[in-house]
C-alpha positions in Angstrom: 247.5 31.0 127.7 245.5 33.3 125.7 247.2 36.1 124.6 246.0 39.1 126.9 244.6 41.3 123.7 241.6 44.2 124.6 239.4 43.2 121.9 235.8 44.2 120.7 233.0 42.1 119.5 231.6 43.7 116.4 235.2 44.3 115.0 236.6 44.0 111.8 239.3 46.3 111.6 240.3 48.8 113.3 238.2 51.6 111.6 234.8 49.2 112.7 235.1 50.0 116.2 231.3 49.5 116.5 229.8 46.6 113.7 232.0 43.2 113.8 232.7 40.7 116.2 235.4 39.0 114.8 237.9 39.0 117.9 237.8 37.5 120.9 237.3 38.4 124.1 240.5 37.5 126.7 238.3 35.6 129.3 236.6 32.7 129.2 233.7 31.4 129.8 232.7 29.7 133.5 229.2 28.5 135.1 230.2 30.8 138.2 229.4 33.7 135.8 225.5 31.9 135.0 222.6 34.4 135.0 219.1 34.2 134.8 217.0 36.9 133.4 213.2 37.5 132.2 211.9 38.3 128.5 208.7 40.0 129.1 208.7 42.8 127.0 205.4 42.0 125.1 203.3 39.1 125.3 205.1 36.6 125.5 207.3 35.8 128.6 209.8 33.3 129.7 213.4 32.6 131.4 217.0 32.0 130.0 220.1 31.9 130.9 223.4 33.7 129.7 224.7 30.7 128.5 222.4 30.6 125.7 219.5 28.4 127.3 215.8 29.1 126.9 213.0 28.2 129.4 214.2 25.2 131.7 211.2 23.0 132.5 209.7 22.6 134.9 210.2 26.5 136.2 208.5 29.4 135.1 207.7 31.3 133.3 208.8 29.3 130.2 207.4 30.1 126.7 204.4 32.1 128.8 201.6 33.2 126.2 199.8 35.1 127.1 202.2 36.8 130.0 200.4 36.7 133.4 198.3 33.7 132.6 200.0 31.1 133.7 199.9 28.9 130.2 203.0 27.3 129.4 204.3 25.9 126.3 208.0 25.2 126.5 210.1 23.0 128.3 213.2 24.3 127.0 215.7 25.3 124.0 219.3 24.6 123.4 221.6 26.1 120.9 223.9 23.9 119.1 227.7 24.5 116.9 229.5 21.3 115.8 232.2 20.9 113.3 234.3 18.3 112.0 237.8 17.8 112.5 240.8 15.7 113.5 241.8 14.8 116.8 245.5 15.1 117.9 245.8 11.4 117.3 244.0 12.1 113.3 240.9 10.0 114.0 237.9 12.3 112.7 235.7 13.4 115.5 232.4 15.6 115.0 232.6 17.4 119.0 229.1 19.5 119.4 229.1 22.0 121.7 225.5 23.1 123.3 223.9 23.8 127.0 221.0 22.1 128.5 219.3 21.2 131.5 219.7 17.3 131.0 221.2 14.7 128.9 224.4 16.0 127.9 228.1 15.4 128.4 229.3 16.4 131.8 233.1 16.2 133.3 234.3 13.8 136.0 233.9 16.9 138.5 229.8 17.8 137.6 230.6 20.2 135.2 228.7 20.5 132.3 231.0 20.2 128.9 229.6 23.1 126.6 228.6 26.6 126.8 229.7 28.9 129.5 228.9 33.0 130.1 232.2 34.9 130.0 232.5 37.9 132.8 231.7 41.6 132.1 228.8 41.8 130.0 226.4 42.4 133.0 226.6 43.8 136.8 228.6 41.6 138.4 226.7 42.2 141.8 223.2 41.5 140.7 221.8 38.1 139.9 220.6 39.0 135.7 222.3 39.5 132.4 221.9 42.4 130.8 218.9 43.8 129.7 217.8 46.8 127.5 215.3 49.0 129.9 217.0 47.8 133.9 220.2 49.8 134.1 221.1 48.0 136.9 222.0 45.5 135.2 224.3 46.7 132.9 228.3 46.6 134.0 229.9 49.6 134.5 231.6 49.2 130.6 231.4 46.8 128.2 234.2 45.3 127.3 233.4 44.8 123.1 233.2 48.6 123.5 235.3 52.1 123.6 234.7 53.7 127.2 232.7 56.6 125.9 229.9 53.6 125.6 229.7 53.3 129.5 226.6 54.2 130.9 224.7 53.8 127.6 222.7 50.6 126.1 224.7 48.0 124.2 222.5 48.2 121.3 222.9 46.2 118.4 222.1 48.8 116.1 224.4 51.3 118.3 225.2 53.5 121.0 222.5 53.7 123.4 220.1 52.5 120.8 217.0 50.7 121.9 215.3 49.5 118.7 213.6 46.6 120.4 211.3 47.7 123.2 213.0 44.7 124.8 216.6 43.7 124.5 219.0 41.2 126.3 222.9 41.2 125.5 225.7 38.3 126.3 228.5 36.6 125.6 229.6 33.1 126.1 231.8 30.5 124.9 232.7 26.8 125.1 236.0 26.5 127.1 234.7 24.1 129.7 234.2 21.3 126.9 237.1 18.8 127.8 235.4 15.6 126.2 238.0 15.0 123.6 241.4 15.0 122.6 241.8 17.9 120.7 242.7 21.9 121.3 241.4 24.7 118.9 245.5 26.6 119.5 247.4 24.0 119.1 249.7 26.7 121.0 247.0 26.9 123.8 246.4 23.5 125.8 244.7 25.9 128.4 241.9 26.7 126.1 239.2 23.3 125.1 236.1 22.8 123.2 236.2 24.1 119.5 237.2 27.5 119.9 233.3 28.8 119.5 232.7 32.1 121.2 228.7 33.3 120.8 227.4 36.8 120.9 223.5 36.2 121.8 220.5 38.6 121.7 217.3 38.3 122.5 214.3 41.1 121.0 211.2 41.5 121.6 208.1 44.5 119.9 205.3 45.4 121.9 203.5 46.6 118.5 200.3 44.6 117.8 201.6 43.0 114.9 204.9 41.6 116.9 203.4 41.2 120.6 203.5 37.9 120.2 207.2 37.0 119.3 210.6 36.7 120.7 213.6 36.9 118.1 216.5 35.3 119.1 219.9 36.4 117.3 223.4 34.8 117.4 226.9 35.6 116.4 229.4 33.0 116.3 233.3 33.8 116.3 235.8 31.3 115.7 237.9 32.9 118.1 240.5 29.5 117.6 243.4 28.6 115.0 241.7 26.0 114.1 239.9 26.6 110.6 236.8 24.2 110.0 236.0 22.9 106.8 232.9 21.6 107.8 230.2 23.5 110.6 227.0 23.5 111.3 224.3 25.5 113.5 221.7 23.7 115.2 218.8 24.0 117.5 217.0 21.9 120.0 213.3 22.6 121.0 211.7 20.6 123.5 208.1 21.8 123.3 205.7 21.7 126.8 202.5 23.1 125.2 199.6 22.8 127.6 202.0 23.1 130.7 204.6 21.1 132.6 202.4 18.5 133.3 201.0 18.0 130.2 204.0 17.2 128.0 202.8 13.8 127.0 200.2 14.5 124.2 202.3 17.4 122.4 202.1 16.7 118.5 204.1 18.7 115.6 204.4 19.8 112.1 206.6 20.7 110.0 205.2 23.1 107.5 207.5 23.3 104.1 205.1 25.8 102.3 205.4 28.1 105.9 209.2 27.6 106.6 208.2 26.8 109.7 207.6 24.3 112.3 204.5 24.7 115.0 203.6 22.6 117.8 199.7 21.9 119.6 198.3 20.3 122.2 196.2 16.9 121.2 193.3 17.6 123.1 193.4 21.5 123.4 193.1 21.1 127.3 196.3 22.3 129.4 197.4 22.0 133.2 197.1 22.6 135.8 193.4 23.3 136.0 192.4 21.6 132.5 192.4 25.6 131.1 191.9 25.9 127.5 191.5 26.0 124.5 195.3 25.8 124.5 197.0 27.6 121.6 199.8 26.6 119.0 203.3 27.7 119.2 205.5 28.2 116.3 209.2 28.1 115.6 210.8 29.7 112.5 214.5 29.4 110.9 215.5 33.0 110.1 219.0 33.6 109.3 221.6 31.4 108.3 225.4 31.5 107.8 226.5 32.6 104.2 229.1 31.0 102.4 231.0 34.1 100.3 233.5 32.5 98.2 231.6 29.3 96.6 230.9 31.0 93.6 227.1 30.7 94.0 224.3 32.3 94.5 223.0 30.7 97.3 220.0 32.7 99.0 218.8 32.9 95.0 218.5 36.7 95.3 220.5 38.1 92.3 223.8 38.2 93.5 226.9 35.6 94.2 229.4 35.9 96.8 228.0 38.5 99.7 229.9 39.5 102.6 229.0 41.3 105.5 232.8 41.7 106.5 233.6 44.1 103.8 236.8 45.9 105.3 235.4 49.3 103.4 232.8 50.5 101.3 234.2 49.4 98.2 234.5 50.9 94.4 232.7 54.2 94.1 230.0 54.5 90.4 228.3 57.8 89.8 225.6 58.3 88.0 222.5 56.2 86.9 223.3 55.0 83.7 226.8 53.7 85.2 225.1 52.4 88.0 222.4 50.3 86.2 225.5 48.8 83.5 227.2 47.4 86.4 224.7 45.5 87.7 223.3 44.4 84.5 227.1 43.1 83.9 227.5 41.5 87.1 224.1 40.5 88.6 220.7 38.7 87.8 219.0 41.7 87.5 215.4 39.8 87.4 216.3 37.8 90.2 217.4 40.7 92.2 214.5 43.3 91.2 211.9 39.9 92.3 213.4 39.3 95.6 213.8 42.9 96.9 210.5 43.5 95.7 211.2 46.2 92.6 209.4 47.0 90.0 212.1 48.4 88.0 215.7 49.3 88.7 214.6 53.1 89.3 213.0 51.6 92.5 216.5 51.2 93.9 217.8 53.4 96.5 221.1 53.6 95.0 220.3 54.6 91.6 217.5 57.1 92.8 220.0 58.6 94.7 222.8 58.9 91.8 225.7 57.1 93.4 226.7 53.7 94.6 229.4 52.3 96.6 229.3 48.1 95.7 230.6 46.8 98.9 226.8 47.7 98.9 226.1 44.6 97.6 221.7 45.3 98.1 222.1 48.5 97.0 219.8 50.0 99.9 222.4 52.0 101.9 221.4 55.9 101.9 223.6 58.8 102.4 222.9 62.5 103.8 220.9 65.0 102.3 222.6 67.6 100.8 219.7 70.3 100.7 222.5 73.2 99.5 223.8 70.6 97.0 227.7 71.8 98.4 229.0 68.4 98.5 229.3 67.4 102.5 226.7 67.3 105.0 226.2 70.5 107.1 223.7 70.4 110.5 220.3 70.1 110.0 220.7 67.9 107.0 219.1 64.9 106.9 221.4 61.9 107.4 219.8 58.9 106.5 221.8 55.6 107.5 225.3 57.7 106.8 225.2 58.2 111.3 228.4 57.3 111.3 229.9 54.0 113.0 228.5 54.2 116.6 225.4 53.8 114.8 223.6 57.1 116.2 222.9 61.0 114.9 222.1 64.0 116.6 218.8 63.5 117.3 219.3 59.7 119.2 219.8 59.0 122.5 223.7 59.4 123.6 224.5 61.4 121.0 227.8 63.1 122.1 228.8 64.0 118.8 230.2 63.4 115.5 232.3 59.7 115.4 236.3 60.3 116.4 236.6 58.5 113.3 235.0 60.8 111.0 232.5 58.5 109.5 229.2 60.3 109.8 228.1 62.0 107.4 231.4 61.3 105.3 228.9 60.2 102.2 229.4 56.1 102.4 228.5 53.2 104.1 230.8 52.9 107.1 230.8 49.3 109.6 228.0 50.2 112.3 226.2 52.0 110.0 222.2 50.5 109.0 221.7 49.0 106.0 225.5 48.1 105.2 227.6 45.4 106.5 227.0 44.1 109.6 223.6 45.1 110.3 222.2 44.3 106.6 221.2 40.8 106.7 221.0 40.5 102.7 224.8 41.2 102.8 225.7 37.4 103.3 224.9 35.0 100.9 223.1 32.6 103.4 222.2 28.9 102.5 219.0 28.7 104.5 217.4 26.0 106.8 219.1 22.3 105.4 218.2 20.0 107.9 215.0 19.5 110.4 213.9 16.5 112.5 210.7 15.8 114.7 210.8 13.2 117.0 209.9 12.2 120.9 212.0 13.8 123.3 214.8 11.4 124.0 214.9 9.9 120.7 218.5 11.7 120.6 220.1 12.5 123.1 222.3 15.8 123.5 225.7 13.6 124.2 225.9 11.7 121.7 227.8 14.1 118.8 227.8 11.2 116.0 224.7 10.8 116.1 223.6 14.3 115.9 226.2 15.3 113.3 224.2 12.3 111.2 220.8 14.1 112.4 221.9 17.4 111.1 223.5 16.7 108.0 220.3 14.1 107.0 218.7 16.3 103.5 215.8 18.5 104.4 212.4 16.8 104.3 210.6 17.5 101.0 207.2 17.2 102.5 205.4 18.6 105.6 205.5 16.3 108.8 203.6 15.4 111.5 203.8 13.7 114.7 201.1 13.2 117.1 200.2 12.8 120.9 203.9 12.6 122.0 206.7 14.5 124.5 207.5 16.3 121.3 211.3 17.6 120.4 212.6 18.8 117.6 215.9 20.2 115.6 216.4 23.0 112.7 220.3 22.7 111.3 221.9 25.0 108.8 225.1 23.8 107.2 227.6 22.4 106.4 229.9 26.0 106.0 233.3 26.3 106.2 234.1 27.7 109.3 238.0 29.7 109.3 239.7 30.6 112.0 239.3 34.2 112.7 235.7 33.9 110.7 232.2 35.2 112.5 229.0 33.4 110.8 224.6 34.1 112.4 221.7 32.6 113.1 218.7 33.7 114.1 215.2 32.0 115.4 211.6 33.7 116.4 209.9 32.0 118.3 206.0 32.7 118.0 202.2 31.7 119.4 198.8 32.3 117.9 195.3 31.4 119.1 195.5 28.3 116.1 197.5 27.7 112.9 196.2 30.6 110.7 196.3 33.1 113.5 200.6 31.5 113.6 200.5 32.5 109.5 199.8 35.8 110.2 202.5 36.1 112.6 205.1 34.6 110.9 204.4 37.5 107.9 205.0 39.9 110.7 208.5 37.9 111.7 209.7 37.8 108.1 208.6 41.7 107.3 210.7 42.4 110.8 213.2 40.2 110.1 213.2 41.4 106.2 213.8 45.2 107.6 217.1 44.1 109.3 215.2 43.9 113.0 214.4 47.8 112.5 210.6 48.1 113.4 208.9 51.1 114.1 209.6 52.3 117.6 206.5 53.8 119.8 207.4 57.4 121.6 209.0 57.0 124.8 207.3 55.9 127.7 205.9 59.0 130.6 206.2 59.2 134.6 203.4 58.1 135.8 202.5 58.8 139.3 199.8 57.5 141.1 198.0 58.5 144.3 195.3 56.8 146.1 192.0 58.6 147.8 188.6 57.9 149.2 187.2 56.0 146.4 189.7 57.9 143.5 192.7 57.4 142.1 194.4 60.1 140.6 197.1 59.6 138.1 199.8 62.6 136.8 202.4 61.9 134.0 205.2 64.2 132.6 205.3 65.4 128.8 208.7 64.1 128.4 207.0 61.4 125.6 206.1 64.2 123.2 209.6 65.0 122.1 210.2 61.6 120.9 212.5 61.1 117.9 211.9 57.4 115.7 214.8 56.2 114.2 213.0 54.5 111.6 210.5 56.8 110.3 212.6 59.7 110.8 210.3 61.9 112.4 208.9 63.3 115.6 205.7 61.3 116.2 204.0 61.1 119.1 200.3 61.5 119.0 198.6 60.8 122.2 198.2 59.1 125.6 195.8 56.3 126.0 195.2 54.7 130.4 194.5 50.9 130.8 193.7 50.1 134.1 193.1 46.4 135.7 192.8 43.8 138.7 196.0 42.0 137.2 199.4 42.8 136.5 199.3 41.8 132.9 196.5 43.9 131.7 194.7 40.6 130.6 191.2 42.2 131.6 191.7 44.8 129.2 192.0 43.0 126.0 189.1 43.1 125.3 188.9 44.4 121.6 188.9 41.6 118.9 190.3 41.4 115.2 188.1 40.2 112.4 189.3 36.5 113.1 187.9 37.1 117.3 191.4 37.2 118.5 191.9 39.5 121.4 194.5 42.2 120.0 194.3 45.6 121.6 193.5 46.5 125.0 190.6 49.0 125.5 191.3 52.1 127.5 189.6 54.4 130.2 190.6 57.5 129.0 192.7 58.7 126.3 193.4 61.8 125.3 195.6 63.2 122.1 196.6 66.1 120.0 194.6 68.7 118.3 196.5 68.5 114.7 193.6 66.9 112.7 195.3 63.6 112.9 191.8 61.2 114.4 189.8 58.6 113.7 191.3 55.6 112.9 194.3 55.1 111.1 193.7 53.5 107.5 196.0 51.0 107.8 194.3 48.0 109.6 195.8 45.1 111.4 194.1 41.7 111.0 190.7 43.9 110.1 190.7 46.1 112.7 191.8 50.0 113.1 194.0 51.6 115.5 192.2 54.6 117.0 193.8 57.9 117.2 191.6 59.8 119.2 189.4 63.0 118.6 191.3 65.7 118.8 190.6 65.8 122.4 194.0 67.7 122.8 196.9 66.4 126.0 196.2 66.4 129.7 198.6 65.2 131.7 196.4 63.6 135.1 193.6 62.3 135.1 191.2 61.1 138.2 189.7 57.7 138.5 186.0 57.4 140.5 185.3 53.9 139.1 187.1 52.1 142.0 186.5 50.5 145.4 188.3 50.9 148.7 190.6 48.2 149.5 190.7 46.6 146.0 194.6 46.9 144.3 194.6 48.3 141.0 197.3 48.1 138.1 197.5 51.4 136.1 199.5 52.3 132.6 199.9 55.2 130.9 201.0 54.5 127.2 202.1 56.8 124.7 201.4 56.1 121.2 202.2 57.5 117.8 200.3 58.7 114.5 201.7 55.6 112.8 202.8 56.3 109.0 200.9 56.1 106.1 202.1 56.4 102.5 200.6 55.2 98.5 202.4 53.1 96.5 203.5 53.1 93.1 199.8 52.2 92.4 198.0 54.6 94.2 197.3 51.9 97.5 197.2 52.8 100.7 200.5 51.6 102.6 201.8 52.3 106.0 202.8 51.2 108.9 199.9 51.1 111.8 200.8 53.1 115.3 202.6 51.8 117.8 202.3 52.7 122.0 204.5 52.3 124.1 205.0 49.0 126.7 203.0 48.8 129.7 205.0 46.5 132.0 204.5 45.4 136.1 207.0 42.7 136.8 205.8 39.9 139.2 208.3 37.5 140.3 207.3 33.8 141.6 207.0 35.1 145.0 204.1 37.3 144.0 206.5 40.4 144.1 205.2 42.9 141.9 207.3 45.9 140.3 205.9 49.1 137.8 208.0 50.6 135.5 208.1 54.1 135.2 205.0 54.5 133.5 202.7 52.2 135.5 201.9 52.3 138.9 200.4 50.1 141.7 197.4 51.3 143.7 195.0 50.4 146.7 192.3 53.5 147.2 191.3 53.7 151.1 189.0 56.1 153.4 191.2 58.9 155.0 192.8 57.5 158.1 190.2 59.0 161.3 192.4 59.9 164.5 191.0 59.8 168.1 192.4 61.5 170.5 
């Protein structure tokens, strides 16, 4: 049997209570434990499951652009992990493990060999996994986590932290697998498949430049004995662009200058109805796994041998000139100024700020403040990314206090902590996207390992391709890794739309910058109360001020700026996108009334997005209600109130104008295939009727 250890995901040692998941968890997985939640937390909308499946044609909503219309364009994805190993009778066998609606390898007894969710990671009395803004959902405590995070958000990036506007947390693994002869504990005949356990999120921005994106992110634990020589991550994608009905004339490329492979419909009409023009929908390879002891310098950036697993912060340099000899001695200093975008070494956090700990391999990681220059951080100092292992300071949601283990503000780079470790992407040394295939659905088939393991490990095509007119499938692989027992190794995927192929460019600049920033994006003030109340022809709408004390993470600073209303005859807001970008792509919704600060901060915001300006307001100064005449008895109307920021503007080294534009806040009304509709707290359903006349 397993051994009956309380272990964390996100663990290293015992010091990273909050970064590594390196342990595994003492269940395992079982399709009794299968949930099935919505991602609707911008534009884009769709289903999956907890056991690591996206859309499942031919349900809905799957791969929904834009949400609330109805326009489909997946059928579903599957995430794959095979290895290569040795059976107990030494024949060589390449077992894949992976979860998907149809053609793959199912028991005697109907159940499906592969991924399964494990229990605890969501309310076991409700029928969704876990999700960022529905508390409901949550269990009552997570079980890769000390009790004091009950209650509170299992962010990736910490405590209680919601970076995303939209995030969905689970855990599965692939003990149901019994198709071979082979056990990842020898010691353990109870426990099958390869000894995989997966930690899976889902993200999603409701900023402009991101609305149109899903990220999904994966951890893999070898949780076995078994240590793998030879592993791979995959991914199946079987694309339904147009709609269920309208699989049939799907074609694909495979664009090597983009990194990234797109999918459109032939004859740009989709079903049902013959709507159109249909749009193109894009998948991009992120992250890969690392490999940390080759010798090489695999991602090309400067430096050999990453690790994100660094069991402390390393050697300690002071001083600039110190600094700058080492890596001059031990990296490719041009290589590493190019990709990190320098223009000299003085551009580099760690020799601007005098001191450098090297299990900082990037060199990006900032500690505290110290204003009084007395050598430890006091209150009120600025902390940076030294907040300590739980990932969070004093001014973020659920901060109790400083970490038991006395890492914040301690003056280096601590497991949990942003840009070290864990949760700094250019800590691995990752070997990219090696293999991709397009091809008709059912030209391979999800049961047949040998024949995928041939797939996957096939060279990378040097050229773009294309496939026309057909059910349309495709697979990314990234391997072959070594793959130790005990090891963790990531993936990540984004899956994007656009209106057509250069509209998808643009996006996919926004997914790398995102992805680039370690999935830290600018984070819009928090959303109001709204409360709405219907009259005689009026609506009138009050919200609270509780958005105006809003903290972001990323900028450091307290930003809010304003409150714009959008107001429609559909849940989605569709009618209000109404404001185009300098290509005639519908990007911002246009309001009814807005109303914002009196701080000189109007106009529009320098920093434009596809040609067009975010507007700030006119110094109109806060109200907190506002009365709506322009409406008719008996007609239901959907109302938001959206909070927004000032956004962030800057110069660079040249004098340029650089920034980030503002952001606002989501404006979500769930509807459900039965029609059910639900606000959130800052929107609000409405029907305006004549006062009710009594006769007596």
């Amino acid at each position: 049997m397993r051994g009956l250890m309380f272990i964390l995901l996100f663990t290293l040692v015992t010091s990273f209570l909050h970064s590594q998941h390196v342990k595994p968890d003492p269940n395992v997985g079982h399709r009794k434990y299968t949930k099935q939640g919505i991602m609707d937390g911008n534009m884009v909308r769709t289903m999956f499951f907890n056991h690591g499946e996206v859309a499942h044609w031919p349900d809905q909503p799957s791969g929904e652009w834009p949400k609330g219309s109805g326009h489909s364009y997946v059928d579903g994805v599957a995430m794959i992990v095979q290895v290569e190993t040795r059976d107990r009778s030494g024949k060589i066998i390449h077992p894949m493990e992976t979860m998907y609606r149809e053609f793959i390898d199912i028991g005697p007894d109907g159940t499906p060999w592969g991924w399964a969710p494990l229990p605890g990671y969501a309310n076991p009395t409700q029928p969704k996994p876990a999700i960022s803004n529905d508390p409901s959902t949550w269990p009552a405590f997570w079980p890769d986590r000390p009790p004091d995070w009950a209650g509170f958000w299992n962010g990736y990036f910490g405590k209680g932290v919601k970076n995303a506007d939209l995030e969905t947390y689970f855990v599965f693994d692939d003990d149901p697998d019994e198709e071979w002869n082979f056990y990842p504990d020898p010691d353990d005949t109870t426990r099958r498949g390869i000894g995989m356990e997966v930690a899976m999120r889902g993200f999603q921005w409701s900023h402009v430049l991101a609305q149109d994106v899903i990220f999904w992110h994966y951890e893999i634990l070898n949780e076995g004995k078994t240590s793998y020589q030879k592993c791979l991550f995959a991914q199946y994608i079987d694309w339904g662009v147009g709609g269920t009905d309208d699989s049939g004339d799907d074609s694909g490329l495979y664009d090597t200058e983009l990194d990234i492979a797109w999918a459109f419909d032939s004859d740009g009409l989709g079903t049902p109805g013959r709507w159109g023009p249909v749009g193109v929908a894009g998948y991009a390879f992120l992250e890969s796994p690392g490999i940390q002891n080759d010798g090489k310098d695999n991602d090309d950036d400067g430096i050999i041998d990453e690790r994100r697993n660094d069991p402390d912060a390393g050697m300690l340099i002071k001083g600039r000139e110190n600094i700058i000899a080492y890596i001059q001695a031990n990296y490719d200093l041009g290589k590493f100024l190019r990709f990190y975008n320098y223009s000299s070494v003085d551009d580099i956090p760690a020799v601007r700020q005098g001191y450098w700990w090297a299990a900082d391999e990037n060199m990006n990681w900032r500690g505290f403040t110290d204003l009084n220059e007395n050598g430890r951080w006091d209150n009120g100092e600025p902390l940076n990314d030294d907040v300590g292992s739980d990932g969070i300071g004093p001014l973020d949601e659920g901060y109790t206090g400083p970490d038991a283990d006395g890492s914040e503000g301690n003056g280096r780079p601590d497991q949990g902590e942003p840009n070290f470790g864990i949760l700094d992407k250019d800590e691995s040394d990752q070997i990219g996207l090696t293999g991709f295939s397009i091809f008709p659905v059912h030209t391979y088939e999800l049961w047949d390992d040998e024949q995928n393991w041939s797939v996957f490990t096939a060279p990378l095509p040097a050229r773009d391709q294309l496939l026309q007119s057909v059910n349309l499938g495709m697979f990314f692989s990234s391997g072959i890794f070594p793959m130790p027992a005990g090891h963790v190794e990531r993936f990540s995927m984004a899956l994007l739309f656009g209106q057509d192929r250069n509209d998808l460019i643009k996006r996919k600049k926004t997914v790398q910058q995102i992805y680039n920033a370690n999935y830290r994006f600018a984070k819009p003030p928090e959303k109001p109360r709204l409360v709405a109340i219907p009259g005689d022809k009026k609506v009138t709408l009050y919200w609270d001020s509780r958005a105006e004390l809003s903290w972001d993470p990323f900028l450091q600073e307290y930003d809010f700026e304003g409150y714009k209303i959008y107001k429609s005859t559909d849940p989605s807001f569709l009618e209000a996108f109404v404001i185009t970008d300098a290509h005639g792509n519908k990007l911002f919704k246009k309001p009814i009334a807005q109303f914002d600060l009196v701080n000189g901060i109007k106009g529009y915001h320098p920093i434009d997005i596809y040609g067009l300006k975010y507007y700030l307001g006119d110094d109109s100064g806060l109200r907190h209600s506002f009365v709506d005449y322009d409406v008719q008895n008996g007609q239901t109307y959907y109302y938001a109130v959206v909070s927004y920021d000032r956004g962030y503007v800057t110069r660079d080294a040249l004098g340029n104008i650089d920034g980030i534009a503002p952001s606002e806040c989501t404006a979500i009304i769930k509807a459900d295939v039965t029609g059910t509709v639900k606000p959130d707290i800052n929107t609000a359903i409405v029907t305006p009727n004549p006062p009710i006349r009594w006769i007596y």
